[in-house]
C-alpha positions as CSV (number, residue, x, y, z in Angstrom):
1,X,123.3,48.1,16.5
2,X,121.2,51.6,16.2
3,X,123.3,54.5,18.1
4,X,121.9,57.6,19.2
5,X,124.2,60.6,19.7
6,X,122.6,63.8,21.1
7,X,124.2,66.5,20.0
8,X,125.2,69.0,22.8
9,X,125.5,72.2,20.5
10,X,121.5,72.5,21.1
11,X,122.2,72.0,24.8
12,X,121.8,74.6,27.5
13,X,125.6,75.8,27.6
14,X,125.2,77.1,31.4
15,X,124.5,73.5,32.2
16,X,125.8,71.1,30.5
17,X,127.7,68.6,32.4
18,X,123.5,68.2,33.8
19,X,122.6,68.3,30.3
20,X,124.8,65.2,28.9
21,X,123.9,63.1,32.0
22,X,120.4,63.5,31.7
23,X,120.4,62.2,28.0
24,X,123.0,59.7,29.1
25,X,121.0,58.3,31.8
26,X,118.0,58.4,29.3
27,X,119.9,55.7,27.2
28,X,122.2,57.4,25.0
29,X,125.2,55.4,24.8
30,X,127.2,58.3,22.6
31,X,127.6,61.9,22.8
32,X,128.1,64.3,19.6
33,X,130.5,66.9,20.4
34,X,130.7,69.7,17.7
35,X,134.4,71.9,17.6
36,X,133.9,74.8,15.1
37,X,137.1,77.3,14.4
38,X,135.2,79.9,12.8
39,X,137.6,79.7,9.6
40,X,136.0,75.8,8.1
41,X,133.0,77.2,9.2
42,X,131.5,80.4,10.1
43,X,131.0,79.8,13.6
44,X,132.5,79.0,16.6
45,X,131.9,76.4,19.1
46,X,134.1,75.4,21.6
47,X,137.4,73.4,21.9
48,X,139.2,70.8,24.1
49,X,139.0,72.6,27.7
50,X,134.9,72.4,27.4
51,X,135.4,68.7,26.7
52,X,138.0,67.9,29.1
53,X,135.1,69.1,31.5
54,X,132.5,67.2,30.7
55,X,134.1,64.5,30.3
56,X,134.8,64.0,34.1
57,X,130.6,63.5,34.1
58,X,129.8,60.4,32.0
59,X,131.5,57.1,30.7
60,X,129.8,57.3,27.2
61,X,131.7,57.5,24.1
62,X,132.6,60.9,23.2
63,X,132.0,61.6,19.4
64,X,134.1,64.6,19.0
65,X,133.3,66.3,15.0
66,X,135.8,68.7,14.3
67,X,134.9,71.7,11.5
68,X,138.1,72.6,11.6
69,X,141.2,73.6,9.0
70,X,143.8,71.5,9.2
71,X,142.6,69.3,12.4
72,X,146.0,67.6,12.4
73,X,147.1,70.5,14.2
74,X,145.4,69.6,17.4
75,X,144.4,65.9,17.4
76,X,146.8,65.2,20.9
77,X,144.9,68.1,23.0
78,X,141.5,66.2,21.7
79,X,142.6,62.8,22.3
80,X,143.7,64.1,26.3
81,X,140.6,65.7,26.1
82,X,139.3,62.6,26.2
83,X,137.7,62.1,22.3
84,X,137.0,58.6,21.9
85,X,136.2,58.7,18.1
86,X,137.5,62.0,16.3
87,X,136.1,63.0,13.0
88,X,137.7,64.9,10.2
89,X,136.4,66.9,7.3
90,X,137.3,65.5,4.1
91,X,137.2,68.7,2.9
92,X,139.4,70.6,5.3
93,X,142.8,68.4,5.0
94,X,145.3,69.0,3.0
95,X,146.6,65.2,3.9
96,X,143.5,63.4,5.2
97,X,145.5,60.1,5.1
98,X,148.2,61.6,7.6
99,X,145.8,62.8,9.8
100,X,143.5,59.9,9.7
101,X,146.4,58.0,10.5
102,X,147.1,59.7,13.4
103,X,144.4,59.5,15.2
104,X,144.7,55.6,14.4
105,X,148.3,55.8,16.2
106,X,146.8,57.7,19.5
107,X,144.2,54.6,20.0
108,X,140.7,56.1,19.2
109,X,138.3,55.8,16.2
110,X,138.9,57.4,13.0
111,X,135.8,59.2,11.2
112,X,135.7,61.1,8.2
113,X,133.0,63.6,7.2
114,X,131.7,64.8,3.6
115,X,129.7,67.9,3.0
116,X,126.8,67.7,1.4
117,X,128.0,69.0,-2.5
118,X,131.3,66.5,-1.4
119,X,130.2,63.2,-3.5
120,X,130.9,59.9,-1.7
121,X,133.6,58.6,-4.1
122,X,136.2,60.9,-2.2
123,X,136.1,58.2,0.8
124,X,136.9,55.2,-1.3
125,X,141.0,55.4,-1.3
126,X,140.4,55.9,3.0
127,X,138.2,53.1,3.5
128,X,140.7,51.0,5.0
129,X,141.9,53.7,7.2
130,X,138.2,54.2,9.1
131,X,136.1,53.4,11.4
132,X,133.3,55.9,11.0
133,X,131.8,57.7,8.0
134,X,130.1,61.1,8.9
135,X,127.2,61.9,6.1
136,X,125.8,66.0,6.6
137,X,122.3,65.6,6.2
138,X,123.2,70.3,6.2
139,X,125.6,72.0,5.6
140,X,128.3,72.8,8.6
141,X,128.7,75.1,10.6
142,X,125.0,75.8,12.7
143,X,123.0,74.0,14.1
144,X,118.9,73.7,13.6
145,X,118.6,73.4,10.1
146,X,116.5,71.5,7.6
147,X,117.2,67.9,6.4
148,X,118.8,67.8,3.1
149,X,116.3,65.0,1.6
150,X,119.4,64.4,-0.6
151,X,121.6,63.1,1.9
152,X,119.2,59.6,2.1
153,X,120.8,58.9,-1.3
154,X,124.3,60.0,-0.2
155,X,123.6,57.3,2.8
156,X,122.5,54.9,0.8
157,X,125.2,55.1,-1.8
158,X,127.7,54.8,1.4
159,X,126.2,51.7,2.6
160,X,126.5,50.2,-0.6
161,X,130.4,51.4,-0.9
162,X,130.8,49.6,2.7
163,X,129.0,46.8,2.8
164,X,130.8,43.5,1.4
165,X,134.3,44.5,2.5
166,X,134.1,47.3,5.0
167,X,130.7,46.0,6.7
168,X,131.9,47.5,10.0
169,X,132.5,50.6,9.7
170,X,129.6,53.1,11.2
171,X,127.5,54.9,9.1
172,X,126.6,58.6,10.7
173,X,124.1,61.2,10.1
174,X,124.2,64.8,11.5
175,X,122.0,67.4,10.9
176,X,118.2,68.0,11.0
177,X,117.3,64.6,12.5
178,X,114.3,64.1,14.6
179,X,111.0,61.4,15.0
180,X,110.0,62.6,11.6
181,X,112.9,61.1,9.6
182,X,115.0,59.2,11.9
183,X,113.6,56.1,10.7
184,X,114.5,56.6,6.9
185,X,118.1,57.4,7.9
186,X,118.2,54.1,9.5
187,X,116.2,52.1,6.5
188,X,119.1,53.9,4.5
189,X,122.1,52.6,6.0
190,X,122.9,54.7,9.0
191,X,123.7,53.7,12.1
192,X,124.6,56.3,14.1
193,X,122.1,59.2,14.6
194,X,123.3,62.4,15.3
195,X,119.8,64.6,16.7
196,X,120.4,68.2,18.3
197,X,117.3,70.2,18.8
198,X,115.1,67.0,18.5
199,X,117.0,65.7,22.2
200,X,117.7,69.2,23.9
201,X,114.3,71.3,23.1
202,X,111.5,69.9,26.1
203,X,111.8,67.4,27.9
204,X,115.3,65.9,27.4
205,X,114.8,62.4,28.9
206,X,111.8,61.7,27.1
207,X,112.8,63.0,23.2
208,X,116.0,60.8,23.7
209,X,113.3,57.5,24.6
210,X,111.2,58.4,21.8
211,X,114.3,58.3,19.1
212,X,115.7,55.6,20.3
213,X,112.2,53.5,20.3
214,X,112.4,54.6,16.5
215,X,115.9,53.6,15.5
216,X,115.0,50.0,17.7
């Protein structure tokens, strides 16, 4: 199964409980949820009080992508928060297997993201340890940029790292998806689709029908 996850940093801040049900209602069954410290990288989003919030509005799974230092730090206040999958940076652990652990231990799913210069042959001594693998199609940190064309091969080089023994775990994308090449990040291996600007700029309902038509 396809999974669309709109991500809410290209949401309209002053409403965005009425911003995730809209796209929820629209038939997203997942909700991307970026947390930037401003040290990982050089912005900042917003943290587990925002997300305790919203969460009071929608049932969906929350997909909570931390860009932050040392996440293990503050994986309790994000699993109360109410984080139903929590994603790490690869590149922003000292101990990735701890912390990936950890979030094992408090009950939700365990994802690990790689930069785009980050090759995939970092994730093969976690693959055991995860449930999600979190390919950037940009590099962290903003949202609205470009598709790295690159990051198909990155996807593609995942999917063949996972398939025969570790067929289950989900394959993500994030950054500078929309109709135009959604469909290749499927054909390459992904599974879960990570669109910001292509959901939350016009008419919210109908951009999340139209991806979703495209990952069917």
């Amino acid at each position: 199964m396809n999974y669309l996850a709109p991500s809410v940093l290209s949401a309209d801040f002053s409403e965005l409980g009425k911003e995730i049900v809209t796209v929820a209602q629209a038939g997203a069954s997942m909700i991307h949820l970026d947390v930037m410290d401003g040290s990982f990288v050089p912005n900042i989003s917003f943290g587990a009080p925002v997300i305790s919030s919203v969460r009071k509005v929608t049932k969906v799974l929350f997909d909570v992508h931390l860009m932050i230092d040392e996440p293990v730090r503050y994986l309790e206040d994000f699993k109360r928060a109410g984080a139903d999958i929590l994603t790490i940076h690869y590149e922003a652990c000292k101990d990735v297997k701890t912390a990936l652990q950890a979030i094992r231990d408090m009950g939700m799913k365990a994802g690990l993201a790689i930069s785009p210069d980050t090759s995939v042959l970092v994730l093969e001594p976690f693959l055991d340890m995860i449930d999600l693998i979190l390919v950037m199609s940009v590099y962290p940190g903003f949202g609205g940029q470009s598709f790295l064309e690159d990051s198909l091969i990155k996807i593609r080089d995942v999917k063949k790292m996972t398939e025969t023994d570790y067929p289950d775990i989900w394959i993500e994308v994030d950054g500078g998806i929309g109709a135009s090449n959604i469909k290749a990040a499927v054909q390459a291996g992904a599974n879960v689709l990570v669109a910001g600007s292509a959901v939350f700029r016009g008419d919210r309902a109908e951009n999340v029908k139209e991806l979703l038509a495209c990952i069917s």
